[in-house]
C-alpha positions in Angstrom: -6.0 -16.2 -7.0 -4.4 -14.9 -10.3 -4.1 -12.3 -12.4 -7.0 -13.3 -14.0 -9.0 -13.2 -11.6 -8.3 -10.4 -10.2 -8.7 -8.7 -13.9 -11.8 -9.9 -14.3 -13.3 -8.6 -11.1 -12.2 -5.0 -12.1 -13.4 -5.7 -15.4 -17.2 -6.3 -14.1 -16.7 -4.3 -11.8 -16.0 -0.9 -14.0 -18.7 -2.6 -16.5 -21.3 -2.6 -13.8 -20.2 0.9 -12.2 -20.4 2.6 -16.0 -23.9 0.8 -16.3 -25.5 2.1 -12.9 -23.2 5.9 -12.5 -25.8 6.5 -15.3 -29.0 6.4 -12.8 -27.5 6.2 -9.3 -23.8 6.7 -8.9 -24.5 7.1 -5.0 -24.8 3.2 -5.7 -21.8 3.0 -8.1 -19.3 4.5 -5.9 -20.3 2.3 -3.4 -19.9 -1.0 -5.7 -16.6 0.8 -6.7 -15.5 1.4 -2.8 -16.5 -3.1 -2.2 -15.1 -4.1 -5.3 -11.4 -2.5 -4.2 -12.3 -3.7 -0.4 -12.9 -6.9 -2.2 -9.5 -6.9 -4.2 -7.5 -5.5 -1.3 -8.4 -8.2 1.0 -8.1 -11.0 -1.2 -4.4 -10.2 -1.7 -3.9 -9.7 2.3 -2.7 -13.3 2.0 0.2 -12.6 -0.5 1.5 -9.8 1.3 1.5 -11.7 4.4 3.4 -14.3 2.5 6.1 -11.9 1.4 6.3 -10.6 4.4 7.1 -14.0 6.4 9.4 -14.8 3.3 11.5 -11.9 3.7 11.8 -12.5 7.7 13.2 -15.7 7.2 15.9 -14.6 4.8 16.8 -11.9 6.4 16.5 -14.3 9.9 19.1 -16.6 7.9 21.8 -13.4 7.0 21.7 -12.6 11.0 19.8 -9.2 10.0 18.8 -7.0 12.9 15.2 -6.6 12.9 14.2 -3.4 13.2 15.3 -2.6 9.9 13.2 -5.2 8.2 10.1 -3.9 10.1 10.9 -0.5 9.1 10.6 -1.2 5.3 8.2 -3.7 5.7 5.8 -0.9 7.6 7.7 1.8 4.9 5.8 -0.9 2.2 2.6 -1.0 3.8 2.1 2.5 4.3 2.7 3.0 0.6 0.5 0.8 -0.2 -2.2 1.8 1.9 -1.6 5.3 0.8 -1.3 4.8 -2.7 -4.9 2.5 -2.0 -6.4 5.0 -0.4 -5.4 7.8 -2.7 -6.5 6.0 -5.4 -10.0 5.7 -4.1 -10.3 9.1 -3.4 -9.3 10.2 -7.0 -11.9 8.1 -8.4 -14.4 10.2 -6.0 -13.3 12.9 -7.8 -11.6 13.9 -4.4 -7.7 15.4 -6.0 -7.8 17.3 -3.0 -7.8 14.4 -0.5 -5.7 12.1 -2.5 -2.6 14.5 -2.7 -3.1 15.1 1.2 -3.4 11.0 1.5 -0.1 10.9 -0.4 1.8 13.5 1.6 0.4 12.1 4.9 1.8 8.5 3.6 5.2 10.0 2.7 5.5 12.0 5.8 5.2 8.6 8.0 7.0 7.1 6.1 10.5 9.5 6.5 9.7 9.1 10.1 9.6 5.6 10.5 13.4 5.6 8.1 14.8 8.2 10.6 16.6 5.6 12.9 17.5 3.6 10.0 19.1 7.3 8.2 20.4 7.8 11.8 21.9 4.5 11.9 23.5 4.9 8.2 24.6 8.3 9.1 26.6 7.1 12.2 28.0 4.2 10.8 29.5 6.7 7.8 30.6 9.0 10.6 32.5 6.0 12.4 34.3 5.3 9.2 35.6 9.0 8.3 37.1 9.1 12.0 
């Protein structure tokens, strides 16, 4: 898949939600919800590709791997968020997107705590 592609599904997609929000947009929001579904799965693969890229380079520079989970979960909770947020915007739903967002920022500060801990003590060791 390309940019293309993926251009020209939103493309339809917004063409056909502008065409039926007009008589049913019960029936649009729902064609909005699949088409994102749609987009979000189809690039599953690419992300899993990145992912399994950045394990084995950070395999080959001896990394310790807890801190390329962390970002990698840090990544796809933005993501998520900022998909889910989005959707709920285009429901008209502020309210739940902000709360989305803050929910996604919240985990994410948790799951960088032992890397911040880590950091912090290593900063610590080289002061003493």
């Amino acid at each position: 898949m390309n940019i293309m592609q993926i251009t020209a599904i939103g493309l339809v997609t917004a063409l056909l939600v502008m065409i039926v929000k007009q008589q049913r947009p019960d029936i649009a929001m729902i064609i909005s919800l699949a088409a994102g579904a749609i987009l979000f799965i189809m690039l599953l693969g690419y992300l899993k590709t990145i992912a399994s890229s950045v394990e084995e380079i950070a395999q080959r520079a001896n990394l310790d791997s807890i801190y390329l989970t962390t970002v990698l979960k840090v990544i796809g909770i933005a993501y998520i968020a900022e998909f889910g947020s989005q959707i709920c915007k285009d429901s008209g739903e502020g309210a739940i997107a902000s709360k989305i967002e803050l929910g996604g920022k919240v985990l994410m500060m948790v799951l960088a705590l032992p890397i911040l801990t880590a950091l912090l003590e290593a900063v610590l060791a080289i002061l003493s």
